[in-house]
C-alpha positions, -999 to 999 in steps of 0.1 A, spaced: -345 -548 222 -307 -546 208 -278 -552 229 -247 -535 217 -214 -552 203 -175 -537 218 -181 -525 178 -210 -510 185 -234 -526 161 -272 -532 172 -275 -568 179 -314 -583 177 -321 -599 217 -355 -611 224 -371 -620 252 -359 -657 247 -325 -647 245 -327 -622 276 -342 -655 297 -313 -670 284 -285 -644 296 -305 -645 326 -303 -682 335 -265 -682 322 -246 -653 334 -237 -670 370 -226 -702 348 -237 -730 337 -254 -758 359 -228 -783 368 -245 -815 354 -237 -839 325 -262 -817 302 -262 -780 313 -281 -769 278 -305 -795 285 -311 -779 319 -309 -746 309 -332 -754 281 -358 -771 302 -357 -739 329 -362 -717 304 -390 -734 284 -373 -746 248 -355 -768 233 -319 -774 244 -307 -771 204 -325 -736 206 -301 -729 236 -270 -738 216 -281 -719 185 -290 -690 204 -259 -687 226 -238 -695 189 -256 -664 179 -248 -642 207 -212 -652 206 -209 -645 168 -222 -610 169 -207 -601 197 -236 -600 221 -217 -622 245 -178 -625 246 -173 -658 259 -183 -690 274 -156 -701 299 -143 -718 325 -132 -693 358 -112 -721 382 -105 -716 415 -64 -716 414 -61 -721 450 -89 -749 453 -67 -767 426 -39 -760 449 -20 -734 425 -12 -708 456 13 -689 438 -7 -665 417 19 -642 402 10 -611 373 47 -607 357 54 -574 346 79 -567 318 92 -532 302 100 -541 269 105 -522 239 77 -508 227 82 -514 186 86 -555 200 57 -556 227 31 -568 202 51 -598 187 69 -609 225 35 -605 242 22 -628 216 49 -654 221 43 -653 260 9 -657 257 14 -691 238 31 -704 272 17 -736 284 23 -719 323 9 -682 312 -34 -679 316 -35 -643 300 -9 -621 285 -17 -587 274 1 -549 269 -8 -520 293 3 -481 287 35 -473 308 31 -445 332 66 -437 340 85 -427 356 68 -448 382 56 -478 362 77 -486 330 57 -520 326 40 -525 293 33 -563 291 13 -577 314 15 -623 320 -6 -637 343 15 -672 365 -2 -697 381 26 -725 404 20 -744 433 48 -722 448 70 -693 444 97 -711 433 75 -723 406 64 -692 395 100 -682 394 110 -707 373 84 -695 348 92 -655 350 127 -670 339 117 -692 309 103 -655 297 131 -633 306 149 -660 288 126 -657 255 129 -621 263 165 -620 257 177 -582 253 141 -567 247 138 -566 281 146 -539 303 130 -547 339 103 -567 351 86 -573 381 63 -601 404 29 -588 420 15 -617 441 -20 -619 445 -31 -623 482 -66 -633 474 -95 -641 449 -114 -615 435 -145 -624 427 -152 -618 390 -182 -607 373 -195 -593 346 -226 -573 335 -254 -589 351 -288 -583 336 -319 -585 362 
């Protein structure tokens, strides 16, 4: 069986590596040693896990292995996506330079669809409050300076819950 990369290049998966997307792709076991666990579920050796999932994550197989927090069980409430309409020959570089915030989770640049939505870079603001989040969106108009034409706040008003592919 092949699993195919965002590049779309066969990538070899076994069996051993589908029991391994399998006992992975909810998370990892929250224990001192989650490859040990996972490797004693599965039946091999916990350096086979690491090699395997190194593997994966080299060819492309698998994007990531990552932490998903809860923001509001850490007590940030004030989930804010900032919206900016900057100009278009400058988007690349300033999204670049907001997404090397301490206070920004994920920056990245969306198509416009005026005359509606004139947004093009997209930051993701996590605060404790509002006011917080604020505070951040003016650090970045700030960095900004004249590149920016309008922005915008969306507040989330709830978690989605996030998934990926799942293979059964």
């Amino acid at each position: 069986m092949t699993g195919l990369t965002s590049n779309s290049k066969p990538v070899p998966v076994d069996e051993v590596d589908l029991r391994l997307i399998a006992a992975t792709q909810s998370g990892l076991p929250l224990v001192p040693r989650p490859y040990h666990a996972i490797a004693e579920q599965i039946g091999i050796a916990a350096e086979e896990v690491m090699a395997r999932l190194t593997r994966m994550l080299e060819a492309g197989a698998i994007r990531r292995i990552g932490l998903v927090p809860n923001h509001y069980a850490l007590g940030y409430i004030a989930n804010g996506m900032s919206v900016w309409d900057v100009e278009d020959d400058k988007a690349d570089e300033l999204g670049e330079r907001i997404g090397r915030l301490d206070f920004v989770s994920h920056c990245y640049r969306r198509p416009r669809r005026p005359p509606q939505w004139p947004y093009t870079l997209f930051a993701m603001l996590h605060g404790k409050s509002r006011e917080e989040v604020t505070a951040y969106v003016e650090e970045i108009r700030a960095l900004l300076g004249d590149s920016c034409r309008a922005s915008d706040i969306l507040y989330s008003r709830g978690i989605l819950k996030k998934t990926g592919l799942r293979i059964t």
